[in-house]
Short mmCIF file of the C-alpha atoms (twelve columns), coordinates in Angstrom:
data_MODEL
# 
_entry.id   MODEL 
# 
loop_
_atom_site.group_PDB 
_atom_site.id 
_atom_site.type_symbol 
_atom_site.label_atom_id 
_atom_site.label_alt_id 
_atom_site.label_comp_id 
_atom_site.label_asym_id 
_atom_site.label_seq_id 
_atom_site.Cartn_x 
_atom_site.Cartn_y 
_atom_site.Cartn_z 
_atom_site.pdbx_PDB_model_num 
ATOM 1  C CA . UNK A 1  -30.373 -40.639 36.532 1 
ATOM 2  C CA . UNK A 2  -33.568 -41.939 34.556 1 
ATOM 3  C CA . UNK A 3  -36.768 -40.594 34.864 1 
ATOM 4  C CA . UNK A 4  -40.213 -41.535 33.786 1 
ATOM 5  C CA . UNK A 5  -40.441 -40.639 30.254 1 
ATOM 6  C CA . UNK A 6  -44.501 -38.275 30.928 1 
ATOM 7  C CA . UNK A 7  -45.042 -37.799 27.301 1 
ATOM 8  C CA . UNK A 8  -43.613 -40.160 24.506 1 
ATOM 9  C CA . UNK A 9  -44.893 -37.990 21.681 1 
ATOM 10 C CA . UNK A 10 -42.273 -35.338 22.938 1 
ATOM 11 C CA . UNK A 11 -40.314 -34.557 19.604 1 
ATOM 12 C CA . UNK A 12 -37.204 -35.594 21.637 1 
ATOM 13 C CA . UNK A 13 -37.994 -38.419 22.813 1 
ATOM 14 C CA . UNK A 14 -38.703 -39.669 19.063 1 
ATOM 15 C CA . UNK A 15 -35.540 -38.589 18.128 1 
ATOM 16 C CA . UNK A 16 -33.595 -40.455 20.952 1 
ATOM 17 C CA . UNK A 17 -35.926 -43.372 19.590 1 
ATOM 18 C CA . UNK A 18 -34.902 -42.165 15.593 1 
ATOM 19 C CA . UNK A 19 -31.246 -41.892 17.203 1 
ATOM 20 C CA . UNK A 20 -30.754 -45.925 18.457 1 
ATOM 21 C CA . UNK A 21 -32.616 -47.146 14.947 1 
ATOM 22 C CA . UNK A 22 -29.492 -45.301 13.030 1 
ATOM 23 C CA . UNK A 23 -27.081 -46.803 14.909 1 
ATOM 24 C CA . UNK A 24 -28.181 -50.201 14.671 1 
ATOM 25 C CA . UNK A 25 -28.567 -50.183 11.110 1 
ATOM 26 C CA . UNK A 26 -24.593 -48.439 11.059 1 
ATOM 27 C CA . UNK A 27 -23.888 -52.053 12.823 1 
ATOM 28 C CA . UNK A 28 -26.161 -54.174 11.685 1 
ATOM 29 C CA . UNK A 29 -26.787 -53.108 7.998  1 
ATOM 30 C CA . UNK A 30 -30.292 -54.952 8.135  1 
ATOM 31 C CA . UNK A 31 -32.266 -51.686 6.922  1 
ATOM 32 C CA . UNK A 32 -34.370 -51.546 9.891  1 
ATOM 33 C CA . UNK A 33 -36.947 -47.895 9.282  1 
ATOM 34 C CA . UNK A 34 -37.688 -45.796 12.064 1 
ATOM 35 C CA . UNK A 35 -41.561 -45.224 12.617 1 
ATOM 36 C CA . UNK A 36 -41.959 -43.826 16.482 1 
ATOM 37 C CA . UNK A 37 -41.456 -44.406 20.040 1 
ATOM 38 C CA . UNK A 38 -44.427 -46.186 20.675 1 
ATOM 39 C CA . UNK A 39 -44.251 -47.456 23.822 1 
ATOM 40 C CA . UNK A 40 -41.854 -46.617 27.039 1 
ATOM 41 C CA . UNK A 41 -40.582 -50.294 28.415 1 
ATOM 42 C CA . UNK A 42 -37.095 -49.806 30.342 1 
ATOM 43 C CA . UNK A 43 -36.473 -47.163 32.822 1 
ATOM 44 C CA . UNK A 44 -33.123 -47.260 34.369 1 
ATOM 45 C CA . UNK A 45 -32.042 -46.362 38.061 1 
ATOM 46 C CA . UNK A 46 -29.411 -45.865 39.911 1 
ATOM 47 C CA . UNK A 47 -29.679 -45.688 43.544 1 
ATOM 48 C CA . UNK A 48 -27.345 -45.272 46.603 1 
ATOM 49 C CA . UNK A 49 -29.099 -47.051 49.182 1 
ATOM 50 C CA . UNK A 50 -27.974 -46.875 53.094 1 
ATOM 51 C CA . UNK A 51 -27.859 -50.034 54.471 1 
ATOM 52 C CA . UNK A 52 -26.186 -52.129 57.282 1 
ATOM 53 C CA . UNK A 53 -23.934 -54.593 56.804 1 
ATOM 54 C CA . UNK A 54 -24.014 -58.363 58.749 1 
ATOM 55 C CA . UNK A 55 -22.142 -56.768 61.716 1 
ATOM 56 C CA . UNK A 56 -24.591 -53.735 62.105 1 
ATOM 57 C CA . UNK A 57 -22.074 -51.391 60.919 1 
ATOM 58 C CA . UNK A 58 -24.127 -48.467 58.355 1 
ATOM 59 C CA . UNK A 59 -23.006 -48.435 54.641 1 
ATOM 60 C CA . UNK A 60 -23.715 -47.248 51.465 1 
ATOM 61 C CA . UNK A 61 -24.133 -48.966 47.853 1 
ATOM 62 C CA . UNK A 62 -24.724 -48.085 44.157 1 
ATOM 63 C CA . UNK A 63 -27.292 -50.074 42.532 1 
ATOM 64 C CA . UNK A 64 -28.082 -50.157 38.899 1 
ATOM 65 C CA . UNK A 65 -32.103 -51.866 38.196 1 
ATOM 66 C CA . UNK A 66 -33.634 -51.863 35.290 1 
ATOM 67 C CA . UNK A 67 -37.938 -52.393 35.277 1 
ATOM 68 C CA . UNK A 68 -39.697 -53.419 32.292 1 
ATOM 69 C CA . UNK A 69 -42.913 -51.565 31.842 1 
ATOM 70 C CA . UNK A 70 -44.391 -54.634 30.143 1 
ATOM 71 C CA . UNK A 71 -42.916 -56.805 32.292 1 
ATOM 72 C CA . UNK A 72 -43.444 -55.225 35.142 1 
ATOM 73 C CA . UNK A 73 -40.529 -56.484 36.530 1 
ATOM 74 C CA . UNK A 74 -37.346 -55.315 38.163 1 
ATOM 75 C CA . UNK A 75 -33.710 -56.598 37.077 1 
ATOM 76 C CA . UNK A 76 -30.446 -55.641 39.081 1 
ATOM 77 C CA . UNK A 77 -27.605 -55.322 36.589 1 
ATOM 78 C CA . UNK A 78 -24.450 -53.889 39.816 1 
ATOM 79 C CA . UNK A 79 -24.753 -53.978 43.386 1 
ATOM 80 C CA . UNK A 80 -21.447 -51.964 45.172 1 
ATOM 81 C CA . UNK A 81 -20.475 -50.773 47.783 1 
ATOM 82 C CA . UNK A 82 -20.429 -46.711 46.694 1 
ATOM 83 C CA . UNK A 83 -17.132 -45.796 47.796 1 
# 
């Protein structure tokens, strides 16, 4: 489950940040340099949302949105039923 990220200066969080910049380089060998986490601009979620179907009977889904701080918009990446 995502959460707002309330302080991007957390040591952390720059190392999550120092963390994806490795790996891409391991891929991409384009000697990309790590300065900070600058900015928070994708939060994920994932919901189960009740919901009724088109013949009134209840159900449940998983959803999986993505918002975009800069953006800010929503995306949905899966919509299923949650069993």
């Amino acid at each position: 489950m995502a959460h707002p990220i309330p302080d991007i200066n957390d040591p952390h969080i720059q190392e999550v940040g120092r963390f994806a910049v490795t790996e891409h380089v391991k891929e991409a060998n384009d000697g990309i340099k790590f300065k900070k986490v600058s900015d928070k601009v994708l939060t994920m979620y994932t919901l189960v949302i009740d919901a009724s179907k088109s013949d009134g009977k209840d159900a449940q889904y998983k959803a999986v949105v993505y918002e975009r701080s800069w953006w800010k918009g929503l995306t949905l990446l899966s919509f299923r039923p949650a069993n």
